[in-house]
C-alpha positions as CSV (number, residue, x, y, z in Angstrom):
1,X,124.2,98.6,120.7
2,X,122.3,99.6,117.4
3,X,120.7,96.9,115.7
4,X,120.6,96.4,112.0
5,X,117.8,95.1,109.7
6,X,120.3,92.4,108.7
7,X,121.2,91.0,112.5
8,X,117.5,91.5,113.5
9,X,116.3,89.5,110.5
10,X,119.3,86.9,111.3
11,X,118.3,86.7,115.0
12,X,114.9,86.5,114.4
13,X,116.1,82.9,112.2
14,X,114.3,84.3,109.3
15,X,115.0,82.0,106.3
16,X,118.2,82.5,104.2
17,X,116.4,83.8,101.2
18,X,113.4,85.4,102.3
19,X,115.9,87.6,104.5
20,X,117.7,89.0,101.7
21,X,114.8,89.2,99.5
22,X,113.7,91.4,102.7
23,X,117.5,92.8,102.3
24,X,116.8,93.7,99.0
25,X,113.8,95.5,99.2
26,X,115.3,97.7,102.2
27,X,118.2,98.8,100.2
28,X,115.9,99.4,97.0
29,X,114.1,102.0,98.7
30,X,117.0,104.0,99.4
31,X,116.8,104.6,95.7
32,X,113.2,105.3,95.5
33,X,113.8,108.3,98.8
34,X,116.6,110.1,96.9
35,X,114.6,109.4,93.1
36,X,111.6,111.4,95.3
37,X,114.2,113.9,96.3
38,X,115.6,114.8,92.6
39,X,113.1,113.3,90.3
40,X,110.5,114.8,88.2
41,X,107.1,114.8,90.1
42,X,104.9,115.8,87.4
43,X,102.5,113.7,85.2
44,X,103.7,110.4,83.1
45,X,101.2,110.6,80.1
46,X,100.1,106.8,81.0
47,X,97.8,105.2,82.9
48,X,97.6,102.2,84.9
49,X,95.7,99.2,84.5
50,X,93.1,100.9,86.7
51,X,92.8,103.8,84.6
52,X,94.5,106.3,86.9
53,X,96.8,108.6,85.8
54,X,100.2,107.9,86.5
55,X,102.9,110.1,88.5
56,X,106.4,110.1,86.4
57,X,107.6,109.3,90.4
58,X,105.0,105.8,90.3
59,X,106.2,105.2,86.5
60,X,109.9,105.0,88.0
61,X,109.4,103.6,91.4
62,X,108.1,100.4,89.6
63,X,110.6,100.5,87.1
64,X,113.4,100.3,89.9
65,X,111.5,97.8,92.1
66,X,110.7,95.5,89.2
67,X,114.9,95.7,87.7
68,X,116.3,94.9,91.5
69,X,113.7,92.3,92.1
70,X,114.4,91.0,88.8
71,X,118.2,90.5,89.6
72,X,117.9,89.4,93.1
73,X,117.2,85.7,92.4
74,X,115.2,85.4,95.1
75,X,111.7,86.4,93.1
76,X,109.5,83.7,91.1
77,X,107.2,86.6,89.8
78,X,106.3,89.9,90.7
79,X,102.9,91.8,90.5
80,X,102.3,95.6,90.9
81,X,99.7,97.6,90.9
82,X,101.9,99.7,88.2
83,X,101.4,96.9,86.1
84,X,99.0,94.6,84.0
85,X,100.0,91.5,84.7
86,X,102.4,89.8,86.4
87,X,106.1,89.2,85.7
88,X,107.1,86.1,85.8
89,X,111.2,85.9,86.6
90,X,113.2,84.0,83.7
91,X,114.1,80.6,85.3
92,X,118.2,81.2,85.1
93,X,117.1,84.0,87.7
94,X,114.1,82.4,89.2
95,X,113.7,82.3,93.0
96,X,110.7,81.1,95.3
97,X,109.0,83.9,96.5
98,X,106.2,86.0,94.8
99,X,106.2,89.6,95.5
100,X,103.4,92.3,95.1
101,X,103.4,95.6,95.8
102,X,102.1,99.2,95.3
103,X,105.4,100.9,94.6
104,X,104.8,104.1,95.8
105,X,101.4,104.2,97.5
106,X,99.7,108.0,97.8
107,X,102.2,109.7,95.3
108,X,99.6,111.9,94.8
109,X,100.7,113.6,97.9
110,X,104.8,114.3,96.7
111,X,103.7,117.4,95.8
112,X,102.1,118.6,99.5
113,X,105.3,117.8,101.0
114,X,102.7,114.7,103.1
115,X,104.5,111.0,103.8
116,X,103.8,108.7,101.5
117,X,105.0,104.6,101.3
118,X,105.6,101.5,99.1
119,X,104.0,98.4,100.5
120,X,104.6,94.8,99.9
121,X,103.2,91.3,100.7
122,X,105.3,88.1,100.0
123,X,104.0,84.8,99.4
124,X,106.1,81.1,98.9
125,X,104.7,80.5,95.9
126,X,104.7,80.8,92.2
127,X,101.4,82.0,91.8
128,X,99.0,84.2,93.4
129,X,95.8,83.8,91.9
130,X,93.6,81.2,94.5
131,X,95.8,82.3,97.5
132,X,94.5,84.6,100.8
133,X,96.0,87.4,102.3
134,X,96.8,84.7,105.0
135,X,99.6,82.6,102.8
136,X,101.5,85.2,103.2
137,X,105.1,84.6,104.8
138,X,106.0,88.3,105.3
139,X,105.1,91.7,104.8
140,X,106.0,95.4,104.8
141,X,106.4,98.8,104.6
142,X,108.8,101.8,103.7
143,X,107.3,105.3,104.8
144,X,109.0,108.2,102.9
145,X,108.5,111.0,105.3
146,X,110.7,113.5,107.4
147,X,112.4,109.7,108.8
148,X,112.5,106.9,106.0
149,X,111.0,104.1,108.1
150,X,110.7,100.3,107.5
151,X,108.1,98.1,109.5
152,X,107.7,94.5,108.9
153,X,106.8,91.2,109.8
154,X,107.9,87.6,109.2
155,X,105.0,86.2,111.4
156,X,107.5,86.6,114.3
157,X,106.3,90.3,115.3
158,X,106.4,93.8,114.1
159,X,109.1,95.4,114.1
160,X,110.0,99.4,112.8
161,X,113.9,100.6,111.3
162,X,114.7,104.3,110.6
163,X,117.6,104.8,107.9
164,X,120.3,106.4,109.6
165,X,122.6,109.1,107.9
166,X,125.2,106.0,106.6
167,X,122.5,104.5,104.3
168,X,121.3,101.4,107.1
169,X,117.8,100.6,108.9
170,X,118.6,100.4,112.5
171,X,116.0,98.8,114.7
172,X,114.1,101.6,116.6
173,X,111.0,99.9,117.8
174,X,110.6,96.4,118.1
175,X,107.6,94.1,118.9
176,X,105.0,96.7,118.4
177,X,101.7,96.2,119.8
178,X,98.0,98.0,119.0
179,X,95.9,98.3,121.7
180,X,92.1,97.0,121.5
181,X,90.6,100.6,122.4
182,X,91.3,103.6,120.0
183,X,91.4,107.0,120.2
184,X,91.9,108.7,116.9
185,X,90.0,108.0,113.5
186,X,91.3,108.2,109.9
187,X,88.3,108.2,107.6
188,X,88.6,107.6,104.1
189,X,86.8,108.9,101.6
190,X,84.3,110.9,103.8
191,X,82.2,111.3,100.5
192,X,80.7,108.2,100.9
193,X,79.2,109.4,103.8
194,X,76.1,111.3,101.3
195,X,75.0,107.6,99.6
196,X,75.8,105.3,102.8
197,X,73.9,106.9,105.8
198,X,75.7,104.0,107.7
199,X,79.1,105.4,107.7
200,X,77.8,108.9,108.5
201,X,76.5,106.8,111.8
202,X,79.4,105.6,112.1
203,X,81.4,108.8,111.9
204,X,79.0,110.8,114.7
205,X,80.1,107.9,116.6
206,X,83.6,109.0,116.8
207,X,83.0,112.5,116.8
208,X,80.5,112.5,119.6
209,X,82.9,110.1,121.5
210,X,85.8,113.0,121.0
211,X,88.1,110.7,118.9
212,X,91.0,112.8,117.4
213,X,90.9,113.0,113.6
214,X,94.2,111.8,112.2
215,X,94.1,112.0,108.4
216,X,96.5,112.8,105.7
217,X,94.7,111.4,102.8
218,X,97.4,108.5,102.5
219,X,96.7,104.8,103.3
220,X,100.8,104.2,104.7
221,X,100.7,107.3,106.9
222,X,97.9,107.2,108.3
223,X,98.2,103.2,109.4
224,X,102.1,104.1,110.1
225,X,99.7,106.5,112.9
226,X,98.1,103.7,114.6
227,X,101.9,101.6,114.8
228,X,103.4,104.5,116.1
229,X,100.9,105.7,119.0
230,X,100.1,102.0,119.4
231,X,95.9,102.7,118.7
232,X,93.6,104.0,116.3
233,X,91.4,103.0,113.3
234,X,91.4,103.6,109.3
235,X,88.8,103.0,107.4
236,X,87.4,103.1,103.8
237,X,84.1,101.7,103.2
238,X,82.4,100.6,100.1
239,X,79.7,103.4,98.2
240,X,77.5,104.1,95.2
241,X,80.3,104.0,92.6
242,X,82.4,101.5,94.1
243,X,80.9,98.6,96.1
244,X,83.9,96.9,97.1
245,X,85.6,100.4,97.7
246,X,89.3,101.9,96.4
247,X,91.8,100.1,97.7
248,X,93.7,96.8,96.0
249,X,93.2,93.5,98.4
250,X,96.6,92.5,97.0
251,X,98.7,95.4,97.1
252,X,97.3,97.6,99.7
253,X,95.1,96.1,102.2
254,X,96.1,92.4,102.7
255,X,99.5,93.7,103.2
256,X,98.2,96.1,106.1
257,X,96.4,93.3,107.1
258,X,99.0,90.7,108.2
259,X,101.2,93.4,109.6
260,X,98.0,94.8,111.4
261,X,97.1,91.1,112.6
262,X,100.8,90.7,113.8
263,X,100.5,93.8,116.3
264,X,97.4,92.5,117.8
265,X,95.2,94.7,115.9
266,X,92.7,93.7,113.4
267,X,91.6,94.0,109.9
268,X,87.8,93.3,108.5
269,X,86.2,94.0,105.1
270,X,82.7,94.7,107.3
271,X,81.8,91.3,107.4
272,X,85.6,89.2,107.1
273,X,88.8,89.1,108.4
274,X,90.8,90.6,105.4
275,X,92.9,87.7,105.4
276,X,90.6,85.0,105.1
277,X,89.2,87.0,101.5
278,X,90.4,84.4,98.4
279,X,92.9,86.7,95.5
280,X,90.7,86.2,92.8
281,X,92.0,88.6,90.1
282,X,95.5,91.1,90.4
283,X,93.0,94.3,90.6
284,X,90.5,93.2,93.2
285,X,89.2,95.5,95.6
286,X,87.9,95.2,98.8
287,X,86.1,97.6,101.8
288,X,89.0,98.1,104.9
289,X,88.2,98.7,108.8
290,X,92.0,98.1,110.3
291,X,93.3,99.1,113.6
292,X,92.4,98.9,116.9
293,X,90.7,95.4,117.7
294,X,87.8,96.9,119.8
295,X,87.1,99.8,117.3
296,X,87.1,97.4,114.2
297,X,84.2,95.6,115.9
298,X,82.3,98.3,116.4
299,X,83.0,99.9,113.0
300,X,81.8,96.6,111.3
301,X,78.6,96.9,113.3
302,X,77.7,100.2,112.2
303,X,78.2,99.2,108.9
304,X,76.6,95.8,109.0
């Protein structure tokens, strides 16, 4: 018997409206897949609050994700990385969940044909600013690859869905689990490696201990890589130019975290559980060792 996103989330007792805010962002991504499939995938003109150029594909992933959210009723405010500031939902449509997300995280890689993903955390508030990783109730992610895949958790569990040819996520691996030892490594940003000697350490550490190198270039594939072969590690380190590294603690790496967490895995900044850092500000960024438990510990002493 094939079990739906819907049943699973119904069995699982998730509450009423953070399942079909869950609902809602599942069927939402259908649109995004097929807007990847016909849309333009060249450059916007704009940039993001971050400075980055921005894909006409990012432009309109946020667009859609922010209009269906927007109508759900289910959202109190939403928060993109598309975006300046947060959205706060008019009170005739006001629900009790705050949503953030990267809409369509790695669009740089549409072009090469790679994966790519959108990835969200929610939290039972009406404000995000003062909250951890760690108040969140749920989290997930939709990977737009040769299979559209959804993985999330509602602190019950990780669980995976594949859309099927009628347009529905059907359960396809439940209760995934991340070993403690890995095998493969996804590096990030192996430039860092010429102004922090430390992560050049710690990569002759996995190459001299024959780890397979797993890296697209993506955060969502390559993490979607350790849930699917149930090990491995991703990591992007703090450097020179950025300190506290690339990648969003709101949109991107918290997230990972919880889901990560929920698996059995692990997820430090180098010094802290990534859940335990305090959301000071929509842009913050933050170092990221996730994966493996085992592997984690030893990447954070290398880089200690």
């Amino acid at each position: 018997m094939q079990i739906s996103l819907d049943k699973h989330l119904r069995d699982s007792r998730i509450e009423h409206d953070l399942r079909y805010l869950i609902l809602k962002i599942a069927s939402t991504s259908k649109y995004i897949h097929h807007a990847m499939q016909t849309g333009d995938l060249g450059m916007a003109g704009t940039s993001n609050m971050y400075g980055e150029e921005q894909l006409s594909l990012d432009v309109l992933s946020n667009q859609i994700f922010v209009k269906e959210l927007e109508d759900c009723s289910y959202a109190t405010c939403l928060a993109s990385e598309e975006m300046d500031e947060m959205c706060k939902i008019p009170s005739e449509k006001k629900g009790k969940y705050a949503v953030v997300f990267d809409p369509l995280d790695g669009s740089s890689l549409v072009n090469a044909n790679f994966s790519i993903g959108s990835i969200f955390g929610i939290y039972n508030s009406d404000e995000i600013i003062g909250l951890k990783g760690d108040d969140q109730v749920a989290s997930l992610v939709v990977v737009y690859g040769p299979r559209v895949t959804l993985i999330y958790t509602a602190r019950k569990g990780v669980h995976e869905f594949i859309l099927n040819a009628v347009g529905e996520f059907i359960l396809s691996n439940e209760d995934i689990k991340v070993e403690k030892v890995a095998k493969h490594f996804s590096p990030g940003n192996l430039r860092a490696v010429a102004s922090e000697k430390k992560y050049k350490k710690l990569m002759d550490h996995w190459m001299n201990g024959e780890y397979t190198l797993r890296y697209s270039g993506g955060m969502v594939p390559d993490i979607n890589h350790i849930f699917m072969k149930g090990q491995g590690i991703f990591t992007y380190p703090g450097y020179k130019d950025a300190p506290k590294g690339k990648l969003r603690l709101l949109y991107e790496c918290a997230p990972m975290a919880l889901l990560m967490e929920e698996a059995g895995g692990m997820a430090s900044d180098g010094k802290k559980r990534i859940l335990d850092i305090k959301i000071e500000a929509l842009d913050q960024r933050t170092p990221i060792y996730i994966g493996s438990a085992d592997e984690v510990k030893i990447a954070c002493k290398f880089m200690s």
